[in-house]
FIFI-812481 format. One record per residue (C-alpha): residue number from 1; x, y, z. Coordinates in pm, 1 decimal. Layout:
BEGIN
(r NUM (X Y Z))
...
***
This chain:
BEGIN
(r 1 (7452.8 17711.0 20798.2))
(r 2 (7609.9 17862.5 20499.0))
(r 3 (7426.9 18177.0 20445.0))
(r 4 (7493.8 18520.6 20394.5))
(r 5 (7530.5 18597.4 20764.6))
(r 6 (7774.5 18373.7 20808.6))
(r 7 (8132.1 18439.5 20843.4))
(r 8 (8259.5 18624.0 20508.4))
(r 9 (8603.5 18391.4 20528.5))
(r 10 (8389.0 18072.5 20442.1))
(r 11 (8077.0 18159.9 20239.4))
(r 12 (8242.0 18417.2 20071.4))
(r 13 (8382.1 18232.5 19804.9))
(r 14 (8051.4 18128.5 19675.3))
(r 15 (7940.8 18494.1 19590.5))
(r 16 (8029.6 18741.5 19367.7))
(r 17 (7973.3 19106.8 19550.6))
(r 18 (7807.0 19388.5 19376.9))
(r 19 (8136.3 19573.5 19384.6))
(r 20 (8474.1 19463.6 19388.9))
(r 21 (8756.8 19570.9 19645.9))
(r 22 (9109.1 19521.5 19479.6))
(r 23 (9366.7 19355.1 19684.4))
(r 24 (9538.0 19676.8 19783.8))
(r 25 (9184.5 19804.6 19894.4))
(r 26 (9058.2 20009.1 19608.6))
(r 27 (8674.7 19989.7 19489.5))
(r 28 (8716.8 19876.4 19107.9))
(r 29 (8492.8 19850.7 18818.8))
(r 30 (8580.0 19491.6 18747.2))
(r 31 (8286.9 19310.3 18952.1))
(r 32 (7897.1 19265.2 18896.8))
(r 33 (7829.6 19621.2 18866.3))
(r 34 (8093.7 19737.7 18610.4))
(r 35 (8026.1 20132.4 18649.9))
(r 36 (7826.0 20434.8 18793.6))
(r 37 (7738.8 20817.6 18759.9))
(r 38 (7620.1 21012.8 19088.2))
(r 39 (7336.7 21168.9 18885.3))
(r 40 (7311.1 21437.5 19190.3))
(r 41 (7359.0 21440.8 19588.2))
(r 42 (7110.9 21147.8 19625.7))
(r 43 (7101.1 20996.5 19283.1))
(r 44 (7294.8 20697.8 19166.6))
(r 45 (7282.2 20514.5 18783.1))
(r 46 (7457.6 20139.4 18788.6))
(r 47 (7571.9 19945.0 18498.7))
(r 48 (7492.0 19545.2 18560.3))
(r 49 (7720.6 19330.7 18412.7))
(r 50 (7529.8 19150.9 18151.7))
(r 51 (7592.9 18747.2 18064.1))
(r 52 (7641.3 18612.0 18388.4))
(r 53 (7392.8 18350.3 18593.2))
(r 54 (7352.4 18193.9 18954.0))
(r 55 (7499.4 17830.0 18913.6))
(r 56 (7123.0 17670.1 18866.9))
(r 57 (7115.1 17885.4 18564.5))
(r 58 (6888.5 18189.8 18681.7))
(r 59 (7019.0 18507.2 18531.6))
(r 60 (7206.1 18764.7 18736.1))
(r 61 (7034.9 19096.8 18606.4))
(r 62 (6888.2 19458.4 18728.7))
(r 63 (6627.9 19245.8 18947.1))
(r 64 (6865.9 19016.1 19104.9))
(r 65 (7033.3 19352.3 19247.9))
(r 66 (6728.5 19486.8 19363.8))
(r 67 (6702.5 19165.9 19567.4))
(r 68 (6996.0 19176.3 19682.2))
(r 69 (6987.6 19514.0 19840.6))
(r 70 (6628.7 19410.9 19960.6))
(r 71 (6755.0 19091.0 20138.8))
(r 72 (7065.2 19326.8 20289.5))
(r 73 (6817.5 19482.9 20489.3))
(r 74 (6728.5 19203.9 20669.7))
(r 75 (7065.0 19092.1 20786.5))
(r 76 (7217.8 19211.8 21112.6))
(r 77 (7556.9 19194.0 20974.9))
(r 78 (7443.0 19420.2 20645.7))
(r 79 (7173.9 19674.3 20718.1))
(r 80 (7381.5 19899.7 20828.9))
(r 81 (7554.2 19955.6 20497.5))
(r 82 (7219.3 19971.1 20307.7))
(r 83 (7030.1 20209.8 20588.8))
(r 84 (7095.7 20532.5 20416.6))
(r 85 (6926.3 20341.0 20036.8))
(r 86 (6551.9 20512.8 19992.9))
(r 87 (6463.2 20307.6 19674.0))
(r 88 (6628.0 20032.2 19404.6))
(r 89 (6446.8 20053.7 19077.0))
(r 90 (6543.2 19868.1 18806.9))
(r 91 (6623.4 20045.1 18463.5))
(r 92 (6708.9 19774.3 18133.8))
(r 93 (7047.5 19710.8 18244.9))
(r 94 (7098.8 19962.7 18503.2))
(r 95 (6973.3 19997.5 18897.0))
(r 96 (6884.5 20362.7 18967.4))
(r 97 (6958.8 20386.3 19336.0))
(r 98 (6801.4 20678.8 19579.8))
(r 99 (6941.8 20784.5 19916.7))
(r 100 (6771.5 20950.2 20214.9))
(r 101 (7120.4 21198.6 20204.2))
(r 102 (7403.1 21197.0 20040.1))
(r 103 (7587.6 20891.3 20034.7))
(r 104 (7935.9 20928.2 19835.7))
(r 105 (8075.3 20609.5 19967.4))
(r 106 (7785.9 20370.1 19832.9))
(r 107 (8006.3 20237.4 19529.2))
(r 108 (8226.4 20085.2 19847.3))
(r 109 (7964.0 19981.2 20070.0))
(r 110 (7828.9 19772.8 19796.6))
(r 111 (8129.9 19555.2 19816.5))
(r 112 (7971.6 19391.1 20131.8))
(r 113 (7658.8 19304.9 19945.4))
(r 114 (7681.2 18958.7 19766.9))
(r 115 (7457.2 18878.3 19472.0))
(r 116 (7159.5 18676.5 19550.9))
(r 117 (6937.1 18466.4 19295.0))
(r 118 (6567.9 18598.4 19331.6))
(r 119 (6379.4 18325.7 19201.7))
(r 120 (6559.8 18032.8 19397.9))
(r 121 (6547.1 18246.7 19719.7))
(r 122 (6186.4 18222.8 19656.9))
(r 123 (6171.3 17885.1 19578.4))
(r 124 (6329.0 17736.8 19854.9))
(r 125 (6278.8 18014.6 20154.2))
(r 126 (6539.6 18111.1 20382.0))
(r 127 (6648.4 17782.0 20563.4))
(r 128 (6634.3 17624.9 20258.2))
(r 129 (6906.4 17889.4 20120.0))
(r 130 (7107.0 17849.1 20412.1))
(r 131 (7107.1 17467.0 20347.8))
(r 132 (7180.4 17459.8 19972.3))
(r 133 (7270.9 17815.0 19885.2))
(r 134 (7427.7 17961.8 19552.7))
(r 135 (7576.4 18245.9 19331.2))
(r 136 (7773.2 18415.4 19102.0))
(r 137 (8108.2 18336.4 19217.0))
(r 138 (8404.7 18127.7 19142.5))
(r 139 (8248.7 17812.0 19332.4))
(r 140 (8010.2 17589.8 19408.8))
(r 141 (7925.1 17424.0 19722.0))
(r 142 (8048.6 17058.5 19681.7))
(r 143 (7949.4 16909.5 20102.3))
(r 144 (7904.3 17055.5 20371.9))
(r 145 (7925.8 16897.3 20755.3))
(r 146 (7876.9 17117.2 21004.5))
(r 147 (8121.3 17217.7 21254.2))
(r 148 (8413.7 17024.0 21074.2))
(r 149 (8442.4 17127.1 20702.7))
(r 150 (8300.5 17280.2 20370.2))
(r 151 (8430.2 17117.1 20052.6))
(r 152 (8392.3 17377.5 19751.4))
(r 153 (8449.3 17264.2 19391.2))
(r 154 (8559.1 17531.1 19091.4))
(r 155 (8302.4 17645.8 18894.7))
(r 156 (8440.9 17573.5 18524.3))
(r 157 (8079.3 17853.2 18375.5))
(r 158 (8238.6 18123.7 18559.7))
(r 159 (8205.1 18454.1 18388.0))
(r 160 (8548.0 18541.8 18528.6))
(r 161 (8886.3 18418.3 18551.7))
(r 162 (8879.3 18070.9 18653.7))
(r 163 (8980.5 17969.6 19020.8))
(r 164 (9368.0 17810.3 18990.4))
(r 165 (9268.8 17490.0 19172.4))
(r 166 (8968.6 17238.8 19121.6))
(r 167 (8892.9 17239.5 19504.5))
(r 168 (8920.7 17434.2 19809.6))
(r 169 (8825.2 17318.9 20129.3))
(r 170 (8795.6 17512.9 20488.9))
(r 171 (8844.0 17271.1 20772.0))
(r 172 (8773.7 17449.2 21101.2))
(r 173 (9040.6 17387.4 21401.1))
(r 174 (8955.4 17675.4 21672.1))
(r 175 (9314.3 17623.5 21860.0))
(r 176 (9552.5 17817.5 21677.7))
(r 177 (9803.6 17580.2 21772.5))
(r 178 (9637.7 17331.3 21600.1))
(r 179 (9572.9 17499.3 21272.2))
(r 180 (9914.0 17532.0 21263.0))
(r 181 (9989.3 17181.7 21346.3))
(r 182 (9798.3 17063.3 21048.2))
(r 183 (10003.4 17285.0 20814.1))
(r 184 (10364.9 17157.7 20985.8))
(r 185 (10211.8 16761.9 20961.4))
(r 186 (10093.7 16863.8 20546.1))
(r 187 (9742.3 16770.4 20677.7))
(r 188 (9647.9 17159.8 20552.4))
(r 189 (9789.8 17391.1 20309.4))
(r 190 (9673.0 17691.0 20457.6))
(r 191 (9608.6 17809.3 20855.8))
(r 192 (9465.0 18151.5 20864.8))
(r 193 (9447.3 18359.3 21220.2))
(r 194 (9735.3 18243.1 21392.4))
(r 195 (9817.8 18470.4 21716.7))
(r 196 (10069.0 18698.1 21597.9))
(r 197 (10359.9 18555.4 21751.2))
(r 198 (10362.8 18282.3 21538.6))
(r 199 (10562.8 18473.2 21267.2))
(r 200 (10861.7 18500.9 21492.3))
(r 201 (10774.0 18102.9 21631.0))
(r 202 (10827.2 17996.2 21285.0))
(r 203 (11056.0 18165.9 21134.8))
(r 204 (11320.5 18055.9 20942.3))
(r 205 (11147.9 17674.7 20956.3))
(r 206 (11177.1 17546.7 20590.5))
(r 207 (10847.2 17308.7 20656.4))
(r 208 (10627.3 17631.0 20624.0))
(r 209 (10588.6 17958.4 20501.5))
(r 210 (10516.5 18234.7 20687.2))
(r 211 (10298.7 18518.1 20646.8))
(r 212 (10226.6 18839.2 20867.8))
(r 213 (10121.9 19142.6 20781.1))
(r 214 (9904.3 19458.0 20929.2))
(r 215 (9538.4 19420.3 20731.1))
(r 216 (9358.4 19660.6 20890.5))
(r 217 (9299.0 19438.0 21163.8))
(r 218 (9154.5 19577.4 21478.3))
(r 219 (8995.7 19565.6 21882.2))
(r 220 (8799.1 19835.6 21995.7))
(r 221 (8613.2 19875.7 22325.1))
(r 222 (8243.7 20047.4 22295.1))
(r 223 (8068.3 20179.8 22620.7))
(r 224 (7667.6 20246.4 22483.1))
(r 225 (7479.3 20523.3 22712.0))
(r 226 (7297.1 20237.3 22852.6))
(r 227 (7357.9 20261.2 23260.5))
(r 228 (7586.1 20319.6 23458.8))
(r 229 (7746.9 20448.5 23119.7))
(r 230 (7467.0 20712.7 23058.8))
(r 231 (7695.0 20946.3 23275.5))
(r 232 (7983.0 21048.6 23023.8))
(r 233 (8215.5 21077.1 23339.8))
(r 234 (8158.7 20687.1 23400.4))
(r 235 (8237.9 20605.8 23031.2))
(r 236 (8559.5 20833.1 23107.0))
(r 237 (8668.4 20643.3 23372.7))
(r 238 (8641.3 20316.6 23184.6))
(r 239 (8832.5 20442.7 22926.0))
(r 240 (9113.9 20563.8 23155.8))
(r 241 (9120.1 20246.2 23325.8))
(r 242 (9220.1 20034.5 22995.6))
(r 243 (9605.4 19988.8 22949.3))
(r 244 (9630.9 19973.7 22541.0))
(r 245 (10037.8 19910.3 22559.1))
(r 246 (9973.4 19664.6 22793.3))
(r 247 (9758.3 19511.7 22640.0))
(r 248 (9920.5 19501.0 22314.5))
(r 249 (10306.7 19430.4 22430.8))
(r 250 (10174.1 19187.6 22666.6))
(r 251 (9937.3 18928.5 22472.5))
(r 252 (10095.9 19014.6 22104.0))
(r 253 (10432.9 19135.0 22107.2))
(r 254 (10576.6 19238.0 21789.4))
(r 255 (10235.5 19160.2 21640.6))
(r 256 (10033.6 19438.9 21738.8))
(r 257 (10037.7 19799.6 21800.1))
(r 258 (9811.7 20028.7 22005.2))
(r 259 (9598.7 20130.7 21749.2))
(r 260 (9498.9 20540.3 21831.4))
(r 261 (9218.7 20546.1 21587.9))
(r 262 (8870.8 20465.9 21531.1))
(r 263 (8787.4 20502.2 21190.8))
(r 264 (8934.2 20905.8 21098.5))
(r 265 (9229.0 20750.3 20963.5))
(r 266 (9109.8 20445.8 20724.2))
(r 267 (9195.6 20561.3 20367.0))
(r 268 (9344.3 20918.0 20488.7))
(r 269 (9686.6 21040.7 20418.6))
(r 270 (9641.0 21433.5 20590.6))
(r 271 (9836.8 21455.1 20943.0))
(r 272 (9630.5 21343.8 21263.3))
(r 273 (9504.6 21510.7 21546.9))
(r 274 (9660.4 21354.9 21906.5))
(r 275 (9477.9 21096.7 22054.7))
(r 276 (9454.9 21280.8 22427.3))
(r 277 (9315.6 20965.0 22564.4))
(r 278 (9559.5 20792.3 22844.7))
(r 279 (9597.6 20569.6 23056.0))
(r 280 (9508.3 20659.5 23424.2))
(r 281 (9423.6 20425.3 23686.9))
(r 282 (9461.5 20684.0 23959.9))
(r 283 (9228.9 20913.7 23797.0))
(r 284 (9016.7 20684.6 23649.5))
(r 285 (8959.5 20588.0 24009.0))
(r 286 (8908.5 20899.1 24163.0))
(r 287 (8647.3 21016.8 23857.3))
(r 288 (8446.0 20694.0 23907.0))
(r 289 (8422.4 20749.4 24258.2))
(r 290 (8348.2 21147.8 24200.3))
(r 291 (8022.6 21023.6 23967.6))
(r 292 (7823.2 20815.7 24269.3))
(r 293 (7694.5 20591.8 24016.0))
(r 294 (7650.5 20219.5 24000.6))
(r 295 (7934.6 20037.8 23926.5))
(r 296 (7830.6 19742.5 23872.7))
(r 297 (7891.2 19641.5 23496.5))
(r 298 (7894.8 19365.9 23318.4))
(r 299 (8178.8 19330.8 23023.8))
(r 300 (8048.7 19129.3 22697.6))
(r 301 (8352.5 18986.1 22470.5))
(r 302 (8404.1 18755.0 22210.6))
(r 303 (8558.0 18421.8 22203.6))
(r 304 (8721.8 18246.5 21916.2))
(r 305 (8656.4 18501.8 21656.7))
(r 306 (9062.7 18707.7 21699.9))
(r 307 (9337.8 18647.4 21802.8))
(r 308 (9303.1 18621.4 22197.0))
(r 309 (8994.3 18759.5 22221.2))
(r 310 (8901.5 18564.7 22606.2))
(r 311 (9235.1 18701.6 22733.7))
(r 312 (9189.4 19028.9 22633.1))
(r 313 (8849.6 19074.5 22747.8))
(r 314 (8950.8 18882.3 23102.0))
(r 315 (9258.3 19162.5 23115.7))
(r 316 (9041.9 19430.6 23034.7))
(r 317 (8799.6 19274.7 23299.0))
(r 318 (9078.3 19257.9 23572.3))
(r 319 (9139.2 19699.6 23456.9))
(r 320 (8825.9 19743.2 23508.1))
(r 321 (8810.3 19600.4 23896.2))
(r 322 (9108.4 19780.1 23956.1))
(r 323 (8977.2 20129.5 23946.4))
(r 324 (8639.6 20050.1 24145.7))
(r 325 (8391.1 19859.1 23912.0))
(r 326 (8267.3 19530.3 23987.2))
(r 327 (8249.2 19333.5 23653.1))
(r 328 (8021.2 19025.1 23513.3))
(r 329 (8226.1 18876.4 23249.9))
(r 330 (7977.9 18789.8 22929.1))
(r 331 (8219.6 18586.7 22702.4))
(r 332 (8043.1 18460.0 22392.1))
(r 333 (8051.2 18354.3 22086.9))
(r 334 (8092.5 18605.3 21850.6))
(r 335 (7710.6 18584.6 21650.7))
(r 336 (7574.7 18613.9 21989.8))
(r 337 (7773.7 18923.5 22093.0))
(r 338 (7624.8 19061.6 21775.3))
(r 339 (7265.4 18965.2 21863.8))
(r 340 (7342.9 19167.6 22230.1))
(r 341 (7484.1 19487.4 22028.2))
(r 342 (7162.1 19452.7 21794.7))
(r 343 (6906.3 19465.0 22033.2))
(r 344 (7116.5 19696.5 22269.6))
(r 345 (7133.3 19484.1 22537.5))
(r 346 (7461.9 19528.3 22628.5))
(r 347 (7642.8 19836.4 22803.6))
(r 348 (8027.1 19770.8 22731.9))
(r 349 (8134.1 19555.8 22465.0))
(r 350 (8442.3 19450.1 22286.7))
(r 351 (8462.1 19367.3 21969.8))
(r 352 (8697.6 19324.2 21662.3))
(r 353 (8637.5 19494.9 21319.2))
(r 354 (8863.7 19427.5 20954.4))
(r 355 (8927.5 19750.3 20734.3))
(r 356 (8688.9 19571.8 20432.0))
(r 357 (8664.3 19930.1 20273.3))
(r 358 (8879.4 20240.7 20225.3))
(r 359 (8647.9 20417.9 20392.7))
(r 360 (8538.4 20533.0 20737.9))
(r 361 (8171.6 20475.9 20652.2))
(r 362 (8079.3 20158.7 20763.3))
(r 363 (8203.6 20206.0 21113.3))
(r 364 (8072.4 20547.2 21147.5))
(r 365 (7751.4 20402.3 20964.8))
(r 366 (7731.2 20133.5 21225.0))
(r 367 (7846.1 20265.6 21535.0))
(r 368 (7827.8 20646.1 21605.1))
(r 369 (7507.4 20784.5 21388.9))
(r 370 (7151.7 20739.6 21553.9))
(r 371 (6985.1 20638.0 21257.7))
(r 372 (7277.9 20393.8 21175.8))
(r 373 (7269.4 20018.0 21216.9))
(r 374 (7420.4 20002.9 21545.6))
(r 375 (7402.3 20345.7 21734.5))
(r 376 (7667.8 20264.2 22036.5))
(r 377 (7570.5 20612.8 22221.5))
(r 378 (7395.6 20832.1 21945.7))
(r 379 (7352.5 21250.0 22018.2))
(r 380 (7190.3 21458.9 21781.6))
(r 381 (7552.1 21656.3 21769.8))
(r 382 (7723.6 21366.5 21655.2))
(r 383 (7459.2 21331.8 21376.0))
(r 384 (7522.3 21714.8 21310.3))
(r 385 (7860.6 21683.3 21284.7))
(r 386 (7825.0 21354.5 21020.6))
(r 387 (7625.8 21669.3 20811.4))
(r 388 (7980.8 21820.7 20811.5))
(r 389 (8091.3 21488.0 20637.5))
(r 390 (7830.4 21460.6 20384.7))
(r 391 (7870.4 21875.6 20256.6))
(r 392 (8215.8 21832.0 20230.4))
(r 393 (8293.0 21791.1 19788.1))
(r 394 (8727.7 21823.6 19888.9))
(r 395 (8910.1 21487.4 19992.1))
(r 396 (9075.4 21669.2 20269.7))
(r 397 (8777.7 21848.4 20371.1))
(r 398 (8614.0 21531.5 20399.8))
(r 399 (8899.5 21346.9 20624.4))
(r 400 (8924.1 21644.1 20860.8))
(r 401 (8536.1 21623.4 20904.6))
(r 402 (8555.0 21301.2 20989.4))
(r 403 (8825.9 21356.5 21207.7))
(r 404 (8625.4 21598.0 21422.8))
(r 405 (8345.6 21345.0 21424.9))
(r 406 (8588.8 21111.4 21577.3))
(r 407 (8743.4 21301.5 21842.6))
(r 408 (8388.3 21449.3 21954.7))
(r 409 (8262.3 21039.1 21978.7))
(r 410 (8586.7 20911.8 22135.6))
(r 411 (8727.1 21212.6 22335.7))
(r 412 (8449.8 21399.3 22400.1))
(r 413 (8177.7 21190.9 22458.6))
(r 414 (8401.3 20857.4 22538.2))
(r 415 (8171.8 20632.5 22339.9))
(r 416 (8440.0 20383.4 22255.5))
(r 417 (8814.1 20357.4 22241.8))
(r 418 (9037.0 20205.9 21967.5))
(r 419 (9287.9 19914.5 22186.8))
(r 420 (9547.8 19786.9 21882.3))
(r 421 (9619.0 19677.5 21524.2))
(r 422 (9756.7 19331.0 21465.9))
(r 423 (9926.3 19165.1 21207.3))
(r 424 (9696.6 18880.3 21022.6))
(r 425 (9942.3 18603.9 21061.5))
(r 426 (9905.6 18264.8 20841.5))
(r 427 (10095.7 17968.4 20796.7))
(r 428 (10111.9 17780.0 20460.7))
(r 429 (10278.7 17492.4 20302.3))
(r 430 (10574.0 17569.2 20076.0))
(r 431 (10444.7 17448.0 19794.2))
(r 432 (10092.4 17657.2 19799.0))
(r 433 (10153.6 17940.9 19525.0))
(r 434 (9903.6 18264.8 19465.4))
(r 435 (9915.1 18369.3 19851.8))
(r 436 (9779.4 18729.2 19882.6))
(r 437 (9681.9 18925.8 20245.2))
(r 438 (9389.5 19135.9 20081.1))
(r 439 (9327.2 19463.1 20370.2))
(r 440 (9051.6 19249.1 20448.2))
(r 441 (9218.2 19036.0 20638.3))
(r 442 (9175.0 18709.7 20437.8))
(r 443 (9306.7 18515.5 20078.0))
(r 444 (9232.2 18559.3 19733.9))
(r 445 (9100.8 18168.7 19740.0))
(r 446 (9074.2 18235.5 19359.9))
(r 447 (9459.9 18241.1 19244.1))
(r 448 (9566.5 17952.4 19542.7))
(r 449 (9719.2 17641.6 19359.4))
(r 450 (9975.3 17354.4 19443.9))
(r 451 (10340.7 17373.0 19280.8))
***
């Protein structure tokens, strides 16, 4: 299904968002929405982007926004972002958008909401969207068979600057070594996730190019206050148990780095407070043992979404059992390790997140506030503290409040723990020109083209 909760890599391209990130991560006035005034604390005025239409022909307008933001709330991958949005009212060629609080990130957030055409949505219902759906952007769906390949073809009415090639087409290999394969054979111009290690595998071979670099790619562990984790020592002890240098040395090499932050740091440039979190096996052990609780858990990870996901959540596993729990491995795939998180039905999860915003809001949004999307173990001093967050008018005000939010959620209250970075790590033929790592984590399809 090719819908807007699928994966952003390969329906993305179809959809223009409401506001653009730049490469280099910065929110920019060059996308749907082409400016905005914060009338006051709640208050926000929009400027739509007039003479541009769906590719049927429907207008994109005021209305199609409101939809938009209607239909985000709706989909488990998006409501978080639009949680905090009270009302969308239409205004000419503006949206007038109201907040329950303060909300001085929304011109970012609104980067992960694509533009949706109201009528045809209506026309043809959800599954039919899903089967034959369209947008904005810089394509158009050209075939579709499932599990093997899409087939996109340029849209030559773009509004925009015109995609560099005439087609683009995602075929999906899940072994990394055979994405790669394809590229070395020229059966593929582009392999995208590669483990890590494959920039020093192929380097310095002249049949492909090689590209790694740190995008704000990430693995955290989150332990909910579901049981036995509703005892803050037992979430310690998990945490203590987990060996992030191991971990990263051992499964990624040069590739990856233990990562020490959650979210405090994502568009910051003010020094850091110490992450005080360690590894302990011995005391991990001793502090489970102190507790008396159940410790019987089971572990929920993804497969096939990162870079070794299954062998870091079977390592993490094998921690785990070495300090005293006894662990039920839940590998899934990844939409159904989001359905588990959604309906809180799982009590210690891993799970991989991109940097898709200069901004800490979306994890903090989705993760640590109750009324969030995804509350992992929600306190009404954590919410307090977010208040800190929202009052604060000073940049550096604002990063040291969320840096005490972090280290009361991580440190205090042991609600999750940040494992490693690692480098997003293609392959490409030689001849494939306009190759850009966005901090997203994926291409600019827009400016690839053949030499």
């Amino acid at each position: 299904m090719l819908s807007p909760a699928s994966d952003t890599k390969a329906y993305g391209v179809l959809y223009d968002f409401l506001t653009e990130i730049s490469p280099d991560g910065q929110v920019t006035e060059d996308g749907l929405l082409t400016g905005w005034e914060r009338v006051d604390l709640t208050t926000w005025l929009f400027d739509v982007r007039p003479d541009v239409s769906f590719t049927n022909g429907e207008p994109f307008d005021a209305d199609a926004v409101a939809f938009a933001l209607e239909q985000s709330t709706v989909s488990p991958s998006r409501s978080g972002v639009v949680s905090s949005i009270e009302t969308v009212t239409p205004e000419g060629d503006q949206v007038r958008i109201v907040t329950s609080q303060p909300f001085p990130a929304l011109p970012t957030m609104l980067s992960q909401i694509p533009a949706l055409p109201p009528a045809y949505y209506a026309e043809v219902g959800d599954e039919g969207f899903a089967q034959a759906p369209i947008g904005t952007g810089a394509w158009t769906l050209g075939s579709y068979s499932p599990g093997q390949s899409i087939v996109y073809n340029r849209n030559d009415d773009y509004w925009g600057t015109k995609a560099a090639a005439a087609t683009l087409e995602f075929s999906f290999s899940p072994e990394t070594s055979s994405r790669a394969a394809l590229v070395q054979s020229g059966q593929a111009d582009l392999a995208t996730d590669l483990l890590p290690s494959a920039a020093q595998e192929f380097a310095g071979n002249a049949s492909v190019a090689v590209y790694s670099e740190p995008a704000g790619a990430q693995m955290n562990v989150f332990i909910t206050d579901n049981a036995p984790f509703d005892n803050p020592d037992v979430r310690k002890a998990a945490q203590m148990a987990i060996d992030r240098e191991g971990l990263a040395g051992a499964l990624f090499g040069e590739g990856a780095a233990v990562d020490h932050y959650l979210f405090s740091d994502i568009g910051s440039d003010i020094p850091m407070f110490d992450d005080t979190v360690t590894y302990d096996p011995e005391a991990a052990r001793a502090l489970l043992a102190s507790t008396g609780a159940d410790t019987n858990i089971e572990f929920t990870f993804p497969v096939g979404r990162t870079p070794n996901d299954d062998q870091v959540g079977e390592a993490i596993s094998g921690m785990f059992e070495e300090v005293g729990f006894t662990v039920k491995r839940n590998p899934l795939p990844f939409t159904e390790v989001l359905d588990l998180i959604t309906d809180d039905a799982t009590a210690i999860f891993l799970i991989g997140s991109n940097q898709q915003t200069p901004t800490p809001y979306s994890m903090v949004n989705a993760r640590v506030l109750s009324f969030g999307g995804w509350p992992v173990c929600p306190s009404p001093e954590l919410d307090a503290s977010y208040e800190t967050v929202l009052e604060s008018t000073d940049p550096e005000d604002t990063a040291l409040a969320y840096q005490a939010l972090e280290q009361m959620y991580v440190q205090d209250d042991a609600c999750a723990l940040p494992l490693y970075e690692y480098n997003t790590t293609w392959l490409a033929s030689p001849s494939l020109t306009g190759v850009t790592v966005t901090t997203a984590g994926w291409p600019v399809y827009d400016t690839l083209a053949m030499s």
